[in-house]
KOLLUM-83724 format. One record per residue: x, y, z of N, C-alpha, C in turn; residue in one letter. Coordinates in steps of 0.1 Angstrom, whole numbers, plus 5000, padded with zeros to 4 digits. Layout:
N
XYZXYZXYZA...
//
This chain:
605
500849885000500050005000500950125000X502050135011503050275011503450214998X504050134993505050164979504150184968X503150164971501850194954501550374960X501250394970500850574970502350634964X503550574968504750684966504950644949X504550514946504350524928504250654924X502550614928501350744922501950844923X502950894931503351054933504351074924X505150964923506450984913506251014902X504850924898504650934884503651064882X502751114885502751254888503451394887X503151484881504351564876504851664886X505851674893506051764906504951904902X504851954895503852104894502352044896X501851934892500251894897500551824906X501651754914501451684929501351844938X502351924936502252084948501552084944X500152124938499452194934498152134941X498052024946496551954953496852014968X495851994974495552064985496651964995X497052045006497851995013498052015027X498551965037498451945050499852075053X499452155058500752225061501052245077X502652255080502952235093503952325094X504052415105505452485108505852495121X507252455120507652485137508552575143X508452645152509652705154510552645171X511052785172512052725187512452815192X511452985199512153035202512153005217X511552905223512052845238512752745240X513452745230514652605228515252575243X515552685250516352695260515752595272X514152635271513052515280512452435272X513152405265512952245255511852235249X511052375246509652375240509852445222X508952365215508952385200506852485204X507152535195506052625190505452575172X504152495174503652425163502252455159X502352495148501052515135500952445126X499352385128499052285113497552345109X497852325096496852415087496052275078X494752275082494252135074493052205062X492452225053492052325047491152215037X490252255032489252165025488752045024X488252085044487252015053486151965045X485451845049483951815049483351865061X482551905063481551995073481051855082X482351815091482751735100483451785112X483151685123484051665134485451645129X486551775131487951695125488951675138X488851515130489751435145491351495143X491951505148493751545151493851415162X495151355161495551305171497251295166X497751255186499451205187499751055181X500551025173500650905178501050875186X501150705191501050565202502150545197X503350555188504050445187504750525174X505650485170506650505156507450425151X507950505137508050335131509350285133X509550215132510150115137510850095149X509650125155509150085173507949975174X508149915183506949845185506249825195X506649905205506149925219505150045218X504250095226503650215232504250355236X504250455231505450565236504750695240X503050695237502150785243502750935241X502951005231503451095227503151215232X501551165230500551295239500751355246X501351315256502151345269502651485269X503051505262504251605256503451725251X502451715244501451855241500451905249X500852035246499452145254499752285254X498752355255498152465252497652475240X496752385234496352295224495252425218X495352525207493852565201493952585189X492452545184492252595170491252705167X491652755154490452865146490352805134X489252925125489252875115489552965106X488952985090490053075083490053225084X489153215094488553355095489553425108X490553355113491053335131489953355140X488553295141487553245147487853155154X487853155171488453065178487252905183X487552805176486652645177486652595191X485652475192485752435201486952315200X487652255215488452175210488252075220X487551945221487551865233488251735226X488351665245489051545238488551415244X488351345231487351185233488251115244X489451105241490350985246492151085247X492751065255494251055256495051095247X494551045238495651085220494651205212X493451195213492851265203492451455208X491951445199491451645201490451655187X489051675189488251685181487851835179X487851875166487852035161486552085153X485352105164484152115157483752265153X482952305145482352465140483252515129X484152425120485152495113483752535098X484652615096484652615079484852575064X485652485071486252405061488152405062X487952485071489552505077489852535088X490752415093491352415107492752485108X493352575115494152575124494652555137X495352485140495652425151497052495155X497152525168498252575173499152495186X499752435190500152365202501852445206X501552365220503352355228503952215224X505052185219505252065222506652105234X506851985242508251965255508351835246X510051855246511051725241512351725243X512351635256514051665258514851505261X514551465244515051295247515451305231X516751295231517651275216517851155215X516851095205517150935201516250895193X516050785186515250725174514350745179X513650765191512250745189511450915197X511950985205511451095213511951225200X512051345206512151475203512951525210X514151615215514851645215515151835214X514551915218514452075217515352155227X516252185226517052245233518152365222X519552445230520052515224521152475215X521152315216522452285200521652255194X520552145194519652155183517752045184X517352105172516052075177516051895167X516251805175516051655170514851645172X513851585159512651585158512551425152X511851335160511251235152509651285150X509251275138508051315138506551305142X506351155147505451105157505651125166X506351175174506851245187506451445188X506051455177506451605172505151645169X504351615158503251635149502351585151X501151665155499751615150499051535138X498251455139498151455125496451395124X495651425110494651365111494351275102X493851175107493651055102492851025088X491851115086491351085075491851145061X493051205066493851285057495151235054X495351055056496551055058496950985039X496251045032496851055020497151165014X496751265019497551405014498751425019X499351535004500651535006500951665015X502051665020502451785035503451845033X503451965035504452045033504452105049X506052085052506152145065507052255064X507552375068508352485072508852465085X510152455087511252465097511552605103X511152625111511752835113513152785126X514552795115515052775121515852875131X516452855141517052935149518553005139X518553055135519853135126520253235135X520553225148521353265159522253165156X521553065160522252915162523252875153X522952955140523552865124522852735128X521452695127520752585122520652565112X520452445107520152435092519652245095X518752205083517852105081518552035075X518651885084518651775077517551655076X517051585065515851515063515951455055X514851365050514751255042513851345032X513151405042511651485032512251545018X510951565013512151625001511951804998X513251854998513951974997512352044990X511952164995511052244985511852404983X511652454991512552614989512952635005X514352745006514652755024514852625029X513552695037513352595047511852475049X511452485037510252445035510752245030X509752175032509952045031508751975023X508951855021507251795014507351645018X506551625016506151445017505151425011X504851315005503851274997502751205005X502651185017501851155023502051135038X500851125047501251105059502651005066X502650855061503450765065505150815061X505350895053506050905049506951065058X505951115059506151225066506451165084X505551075085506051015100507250935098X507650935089508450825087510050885082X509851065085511151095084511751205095X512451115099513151175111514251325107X514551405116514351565110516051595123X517151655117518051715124518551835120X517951945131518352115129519352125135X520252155136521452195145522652265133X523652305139524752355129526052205130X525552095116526152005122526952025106X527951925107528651905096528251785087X528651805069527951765061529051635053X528851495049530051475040529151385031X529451415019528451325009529351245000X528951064996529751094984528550984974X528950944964528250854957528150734953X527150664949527250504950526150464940X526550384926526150354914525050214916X524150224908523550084912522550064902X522249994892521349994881521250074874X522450144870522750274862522050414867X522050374881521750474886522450564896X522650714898523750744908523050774917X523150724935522250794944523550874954X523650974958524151034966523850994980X524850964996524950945003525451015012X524451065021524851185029525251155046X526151205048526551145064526451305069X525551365077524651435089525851425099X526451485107527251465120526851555126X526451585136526351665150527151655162X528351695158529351655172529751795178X531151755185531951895188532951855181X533751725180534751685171535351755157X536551685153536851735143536851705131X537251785116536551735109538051615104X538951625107539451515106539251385108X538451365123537951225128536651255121X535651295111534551285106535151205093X536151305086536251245074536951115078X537851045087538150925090537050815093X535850875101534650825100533650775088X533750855083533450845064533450735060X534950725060535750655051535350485051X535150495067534150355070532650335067X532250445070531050435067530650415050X531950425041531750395029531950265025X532750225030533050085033532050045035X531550025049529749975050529249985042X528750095038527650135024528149995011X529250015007529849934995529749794999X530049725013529649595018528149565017X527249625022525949575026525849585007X525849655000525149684988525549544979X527549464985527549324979526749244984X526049234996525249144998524149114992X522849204987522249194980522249214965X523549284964523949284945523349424944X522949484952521949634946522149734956X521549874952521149944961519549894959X518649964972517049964975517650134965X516250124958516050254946515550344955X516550454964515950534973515350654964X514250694975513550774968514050874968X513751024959514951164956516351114956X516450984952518150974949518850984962X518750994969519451024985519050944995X520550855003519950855019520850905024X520750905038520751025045521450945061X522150965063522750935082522251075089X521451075099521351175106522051125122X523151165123524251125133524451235144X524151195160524151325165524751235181X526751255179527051265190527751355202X526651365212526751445219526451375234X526751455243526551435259525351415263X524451475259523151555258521851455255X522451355247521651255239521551115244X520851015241520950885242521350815231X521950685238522150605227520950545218X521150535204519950485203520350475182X519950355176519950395164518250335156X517750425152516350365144516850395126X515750265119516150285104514650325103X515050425088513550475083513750415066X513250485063512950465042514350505037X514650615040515350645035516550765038X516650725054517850775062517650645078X518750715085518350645099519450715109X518650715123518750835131520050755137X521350825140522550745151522650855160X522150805174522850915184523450825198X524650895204525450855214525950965219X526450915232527251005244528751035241X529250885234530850975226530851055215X531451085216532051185204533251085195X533351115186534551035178535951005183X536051105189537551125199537551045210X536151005217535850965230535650825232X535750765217535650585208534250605207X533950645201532850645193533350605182X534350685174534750595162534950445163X535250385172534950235172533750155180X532950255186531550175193530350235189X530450335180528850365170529250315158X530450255153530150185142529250095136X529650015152528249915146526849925144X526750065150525050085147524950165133X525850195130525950225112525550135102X526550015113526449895100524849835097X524449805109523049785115521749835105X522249965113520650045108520950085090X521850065084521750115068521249985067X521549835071521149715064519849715064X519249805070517349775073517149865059X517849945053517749995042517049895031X517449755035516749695026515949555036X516549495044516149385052515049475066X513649505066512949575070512249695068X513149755057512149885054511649855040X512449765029511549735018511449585019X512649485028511849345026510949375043X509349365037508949415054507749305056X507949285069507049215072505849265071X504749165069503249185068502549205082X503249195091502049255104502749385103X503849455098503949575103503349665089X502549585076502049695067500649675070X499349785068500249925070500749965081X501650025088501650085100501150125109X500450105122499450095128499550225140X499750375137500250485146499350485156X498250375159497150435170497550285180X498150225180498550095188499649995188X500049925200501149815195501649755177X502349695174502649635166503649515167X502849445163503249315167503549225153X504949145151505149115145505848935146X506248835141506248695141507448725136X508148785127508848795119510448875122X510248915133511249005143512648915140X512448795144513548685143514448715129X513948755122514548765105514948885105X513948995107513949125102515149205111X514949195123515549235134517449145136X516949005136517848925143518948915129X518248905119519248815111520248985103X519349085104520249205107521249225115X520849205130521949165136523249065132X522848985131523748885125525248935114X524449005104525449135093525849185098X525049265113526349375114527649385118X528349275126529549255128530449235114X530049145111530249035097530449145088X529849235087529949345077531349455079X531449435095532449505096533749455092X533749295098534849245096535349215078X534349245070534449235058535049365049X534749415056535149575055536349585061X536849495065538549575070538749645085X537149635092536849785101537349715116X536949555116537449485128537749365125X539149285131539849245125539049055125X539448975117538348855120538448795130X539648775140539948715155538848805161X538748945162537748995171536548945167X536248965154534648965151534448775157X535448695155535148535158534648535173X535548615180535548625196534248675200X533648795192532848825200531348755196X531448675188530348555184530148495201X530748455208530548415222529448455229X529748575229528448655239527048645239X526748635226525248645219525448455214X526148385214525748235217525548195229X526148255241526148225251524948265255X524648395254522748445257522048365253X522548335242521148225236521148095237X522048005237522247905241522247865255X522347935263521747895278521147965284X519848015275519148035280517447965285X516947985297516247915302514547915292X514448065286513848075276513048025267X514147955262513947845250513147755250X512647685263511447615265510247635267X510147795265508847885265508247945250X509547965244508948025230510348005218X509647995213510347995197510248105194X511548185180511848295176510448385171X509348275168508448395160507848425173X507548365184507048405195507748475205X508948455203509648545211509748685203X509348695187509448805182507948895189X506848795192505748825200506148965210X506948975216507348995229508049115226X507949185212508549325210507549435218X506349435216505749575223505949565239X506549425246506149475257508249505265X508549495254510449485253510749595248X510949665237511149725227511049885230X511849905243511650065249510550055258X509649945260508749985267509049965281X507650025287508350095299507250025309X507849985319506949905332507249925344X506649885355507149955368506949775378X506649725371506049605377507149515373X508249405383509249295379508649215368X509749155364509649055350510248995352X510148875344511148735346511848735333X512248795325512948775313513848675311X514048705328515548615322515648505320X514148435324514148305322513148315311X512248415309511348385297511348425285X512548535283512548605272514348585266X514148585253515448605243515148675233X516348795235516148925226515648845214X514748925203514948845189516148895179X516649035183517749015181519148955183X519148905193520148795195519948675188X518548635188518248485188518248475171X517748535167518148575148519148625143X520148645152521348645148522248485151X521948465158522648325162521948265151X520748245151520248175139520348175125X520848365122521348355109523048295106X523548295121525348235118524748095112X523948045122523647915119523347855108X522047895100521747925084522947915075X523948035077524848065066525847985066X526447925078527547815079527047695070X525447625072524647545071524947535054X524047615051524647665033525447625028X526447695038527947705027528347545028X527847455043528347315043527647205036X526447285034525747165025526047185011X525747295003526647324990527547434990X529047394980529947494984529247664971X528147674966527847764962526947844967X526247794979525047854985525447914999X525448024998525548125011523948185016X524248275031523448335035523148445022X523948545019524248625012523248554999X523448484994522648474980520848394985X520548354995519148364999518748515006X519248575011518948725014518948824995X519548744987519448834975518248824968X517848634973516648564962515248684969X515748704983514348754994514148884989X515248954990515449084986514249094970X514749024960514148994944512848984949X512248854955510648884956509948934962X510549034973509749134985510349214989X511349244986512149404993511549444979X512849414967512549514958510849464953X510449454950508749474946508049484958X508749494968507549554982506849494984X506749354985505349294988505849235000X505249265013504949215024505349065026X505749015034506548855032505948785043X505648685050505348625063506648485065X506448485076507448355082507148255066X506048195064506148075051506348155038X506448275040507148345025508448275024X508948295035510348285042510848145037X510348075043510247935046510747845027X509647925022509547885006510547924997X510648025003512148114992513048064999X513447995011514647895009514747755007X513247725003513247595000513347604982X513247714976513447764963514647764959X515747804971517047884967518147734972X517447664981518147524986517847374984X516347384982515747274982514847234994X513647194996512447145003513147075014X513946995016514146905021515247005034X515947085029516847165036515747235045X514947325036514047495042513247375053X512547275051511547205063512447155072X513847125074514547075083514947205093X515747325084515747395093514347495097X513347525096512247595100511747465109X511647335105511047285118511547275130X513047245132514147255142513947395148X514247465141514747615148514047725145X513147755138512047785137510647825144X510247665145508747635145509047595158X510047555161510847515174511947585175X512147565193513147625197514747535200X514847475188516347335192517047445190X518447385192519247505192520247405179X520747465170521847405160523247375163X523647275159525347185158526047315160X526347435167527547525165528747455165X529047385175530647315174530947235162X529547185155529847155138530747245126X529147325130529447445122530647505121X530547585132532147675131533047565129X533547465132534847395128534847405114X533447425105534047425090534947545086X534447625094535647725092536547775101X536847675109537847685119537547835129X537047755134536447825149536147725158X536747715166536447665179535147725187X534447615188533547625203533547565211X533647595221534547495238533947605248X533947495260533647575271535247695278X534347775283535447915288535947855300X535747795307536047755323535947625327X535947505318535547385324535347385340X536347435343537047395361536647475366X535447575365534947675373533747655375X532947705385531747645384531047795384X529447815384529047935383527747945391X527048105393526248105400524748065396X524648165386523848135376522848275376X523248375380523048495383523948655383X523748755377524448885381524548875395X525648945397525848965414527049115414X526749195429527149285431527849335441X528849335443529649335460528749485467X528749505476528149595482528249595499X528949675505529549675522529349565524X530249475517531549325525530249265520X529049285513528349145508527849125495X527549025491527648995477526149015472X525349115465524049105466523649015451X522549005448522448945437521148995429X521849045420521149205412520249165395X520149005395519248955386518248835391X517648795384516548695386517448595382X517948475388518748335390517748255378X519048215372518548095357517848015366X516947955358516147845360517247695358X517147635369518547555372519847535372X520147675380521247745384521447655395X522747695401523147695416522447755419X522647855423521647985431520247965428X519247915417517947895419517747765423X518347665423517847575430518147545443X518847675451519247695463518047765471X517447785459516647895465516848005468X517648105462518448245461517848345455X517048425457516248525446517148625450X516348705435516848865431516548935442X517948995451517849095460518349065471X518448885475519348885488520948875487X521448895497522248935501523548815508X524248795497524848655502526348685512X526348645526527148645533528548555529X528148445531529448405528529048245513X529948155504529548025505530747955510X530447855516531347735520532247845527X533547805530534247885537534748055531X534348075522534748225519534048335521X534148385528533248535536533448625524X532048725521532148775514532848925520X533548975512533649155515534149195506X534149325501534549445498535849375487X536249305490537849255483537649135475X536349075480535948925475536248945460X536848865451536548845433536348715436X534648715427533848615433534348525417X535048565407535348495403536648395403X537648445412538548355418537948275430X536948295437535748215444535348075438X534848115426534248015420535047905414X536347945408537447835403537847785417X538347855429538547755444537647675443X536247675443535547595447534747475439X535247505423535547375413533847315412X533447225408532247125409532347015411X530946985409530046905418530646935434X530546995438530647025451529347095462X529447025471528447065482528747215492X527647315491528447405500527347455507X528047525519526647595527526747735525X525647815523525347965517524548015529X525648115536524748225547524548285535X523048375539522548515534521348545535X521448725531519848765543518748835532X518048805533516748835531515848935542X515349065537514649115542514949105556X516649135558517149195569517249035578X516648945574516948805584517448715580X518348665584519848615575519148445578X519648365566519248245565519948125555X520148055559521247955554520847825543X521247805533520947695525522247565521X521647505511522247385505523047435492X523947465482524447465471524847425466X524847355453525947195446526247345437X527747315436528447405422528347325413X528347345402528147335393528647395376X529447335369530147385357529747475353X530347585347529947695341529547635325X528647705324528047655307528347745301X529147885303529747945292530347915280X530547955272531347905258532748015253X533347965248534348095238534348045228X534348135217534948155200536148145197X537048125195538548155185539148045174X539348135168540148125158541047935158X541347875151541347745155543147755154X543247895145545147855148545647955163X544548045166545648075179546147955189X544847865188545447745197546547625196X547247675183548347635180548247505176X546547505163545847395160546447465139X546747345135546547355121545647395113X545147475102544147505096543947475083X543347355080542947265068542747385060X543047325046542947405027541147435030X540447325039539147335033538547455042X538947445056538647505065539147685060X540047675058540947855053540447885040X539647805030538847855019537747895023X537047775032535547835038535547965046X536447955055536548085062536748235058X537548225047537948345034536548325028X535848305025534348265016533548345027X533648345038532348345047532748525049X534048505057534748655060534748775050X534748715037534448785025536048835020X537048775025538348775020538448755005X537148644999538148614988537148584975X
//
């Protein structure tokens, strides 16, 4: 539905698309200083109706609840006469505008002091605007096209960066509502670096946005990678996505001031953090570079079917998280390391962490990936005041779709030596990114039983899938020489976060489900005095604790609860950690087949 309206508009001649009636918005900032925007929307050839306005619940590509509303007031409208309406409100999000003439203007406050993919951001370096966080909008109008005006602070040296497309100044357009919510907005006096990148005999320009204090030496060093990226992800699928106006866009804003956070849109995606390039940010926002461009094609054009059309009045819930989300994840290391950006011993090493989350977790006996993708609106930024058991019930779908895309692509390359991850993400790309048609889990399922064979696509979807097994890793990786082995044989573990605190050891997560510590009976919050003969304090390293104390071993555990101290039973028990490396640091030989597969995979060769 979004890729057939933005057709119609292309094919449309720019002088008759401006020319139809339109939604117009302008904002300014002369209270930037108390984090308030000053906003006008002009809606004009009404039906002699109740006209609904509302915030959205949510943005795109969020899937939680984010209640926007929150954030406006001193809400009024007139009409074209500056005749002041009535303005009441049904519910929370809405404001109904009755007695017009056929034309509403609406005036509000918005407060926004949260720099990141999904809030608004208004202060004196600059006004970050996601636009569901920002804008009103009315629903029955959400196919007209919008022209919005920026009144920028030019004290400041502000100037507009956006996906929208360029009209005059400071003026912007979109061709329709979704599109308009769908483009994230940076004013500030930031620095610009563009360069270009060819793809179906087409040139699109790529713009990197920076908002730092830094210099422009570490920007253009930054660049340089980020071209890299760009040129990697684009061999994965053989293409660029045919961005719309020829341009995407990095809207990059590191500062103090801000949160971490990276969202992808159509056709830019928002990066903000606390370093600055100088501060290693040039080596720890990379990866959300690599990340969020890949949604360029894996999410914003190959897109799942619960999230079209986009649902701005409620949750969104999608099955398909595991793919969209996870198997992105999976690229973005891999992308780096193919790029030159981190070296392949690191990228092998840090494969551990995110097998270890997912492979021992307690989880896995509660839900499978499409169900655990279930579990994005109540995960996904959202916000609760009430405990959760995650730890035993939940696995990111980004993690778990990343582990499962290593899985997949090794699987490939071992069953035939011409079939990679990379060339079933190109077949996916060919029948639903690029022609935009919405995909579901058995889209999925079919286009790799197309690209592998029946027999492969139902073995893996029913295993790992449709179920939660977990795949041969110690197979796998040995094809390309990677070790998977336990990190500690000889150590045993708790089975919980823990936190020293005046001489005692507290325990600052919910204990795995057949842990030491949960079947000790240990919950989140008490306070462990001593086990077996080692007193806790202040000096304790509870991981030189746990190698003294080895496994299968019996111990007794003082500790207090709700101030009344109480003693149990504990059997230690092996740590189920794992590590990654490289098969020659261990001073192990590396077979012709194993050092071709691994240059295949790493993208060496």
């Amino acid at each position: 539905m979004r890729a057939l309206f933005f057709l119609v508009f292309l094919v449309i001649s720019g002088s008759f698309s401006i020319a139809q009636t339109h939604n117009v918005y302008e904002i300014s900032f002369d209270n930037a200083v108390h984090h308030e925007a000053t906003i006008k929307a002009k809606f004009s050839g009404l039906e002699n109706k109740v006209l609904e306005l509302r915030m959205s619940r949510t943005s795109p590509g969020r899937y939680a609840l984010h209640e926007f509303a929150k954030n406006v007031y001193n809400v009024k409208a007139t009409d074209s006469k500056g005749k002041s309406l009535l303005v009441t409100r049904p519910n929370p999000y809405q404001w109904n505008v009755s007695g017009h003439d056929g034309t509403v203007v609406v005036t509000y406050t918005l407060y926004g002091n949260r720099g990141d993919g999904t809030y608004t951001q208004i202060d004196e370096t600059h006004a970050h605007l996601n636009i569901p966080a920002t804008f009103m909008y009315a629903p029955r109008l959400a196919l007209r096209p919008i022209k919005v005006t920026f009144k920028v602070r030019e004290d400041l040296n502000w100037k507009v960066a956006t996906q929208l497309k360029h009209l005059e100044k400071n003026t912007y357009y979109a061709p329709d509502l979704h599109y308009f919510m769908d483009s994230p907005t940076e004013i500030s006096n930031y620095s610009l670096r563009e360069f270009t990148e060819t793809s179906n005999g087409k040139t699109y320009t790529i713009r990197f946005v920076l908002h730092h204090k830094g210099s422009d030496a570490d920007l253009d060093t930054y660049v340089a990678k980020v071209k890299k990226i760009v040129e990697q992800e684009k061999a994965v699928f053989g293409e660029l996505p045919d961005f719309d106006f020829g341009t995407y866009t990095f809207l990059a804003c590191y500062l103090a001031n801000v949160s971490g956070d990276g969202m992808e849109h159509r056709n830019s995606t928002i990066l903000t953090d606390v370093e600055g390039l100088a501060e290693g940010g040039m080596e720890n926002n990379i990866g959300t570079v690599s990340h969020e461009y890949f949604h360029a094609w894996n999410v914003e054009r190959i897109r799942p079917l619960p999230l079209e059309p986009f649902d701005y009045t409620a949750a969104n819930m999608s099955g398909e998280l595991w793919f969209a989300e996870g198997f992105t994840s999976y690229y973005t290391n891999l992308i780096l390391c193919r790029a030159g950006i981190i070296t392949p011993e690191a990228y092998v090493e840090g494969l551990s962490g995110t097998l270890n989350y997912v492979w021992n977790s307690p989880a896995l006996k509660y839900f499978n990936p499409i169900e655990m993708s279930y579990q994005a609106p109540f995960v996904d930024a959202a916000r609760s005041v009430d405990p959760v058991n995650w730890t035993n019930t939940f696995v990111s779908y980004y993690s778990y779709g990343s582990v499962l895309g290593l899985a997949l692509d090794l699987s490939l390359r071992n069953y035939k030596k011409d079939l990679t991850l990379d060339g079933y993400m190109q077949l996916v790309w060919k029948k639903y990114g690029k022609t935009e048609i919405p995909y579901t889990v058995k889209d999925l399922e079919n286009t790799l039983a197309e690209y592998a064979g029946e027999d492969f696509a139902t073995n893996f979807f029913t295993k790992y899938i449709y179920q939660s097994n977990m795949p041969e890793y110690q197979s796998l990786l040995s094809t390309v020489g990677v070790n998977f082995e336990k990190a500690k044989p000889g150590s045993s573990y708790l089975g919980a976060y823990v936190r020293l605190e005046e001489g005692k050891t507290i325990v600052v997560s919910n204990p795995h489900q057949g842990s030491p510590l949960y079947k000790a009976g240990i919950e989140n919050g008490d306070r462990i005095v001593s086990i077996g003969d080692y007193i806790m304090s202040d000096t304790t390293n509870i991981s030189d604790v746990l190698v003294e104390l080895g496994v299968n071993n019996t111990v007794t555990v003082v500790y207090e609860r709700n101030d009344e101290k109480k003693e149990t039973i504990m059997e230690m028990e092996s740590d189920p950690a794992y590590k990654t490396t490289l098969l020659e640091l261990q001073d192990k030989k590396l077979s012709k087949a194993q050092k071709e597969s691994r240059e295949r995979w790493l993208g060496k060769k």
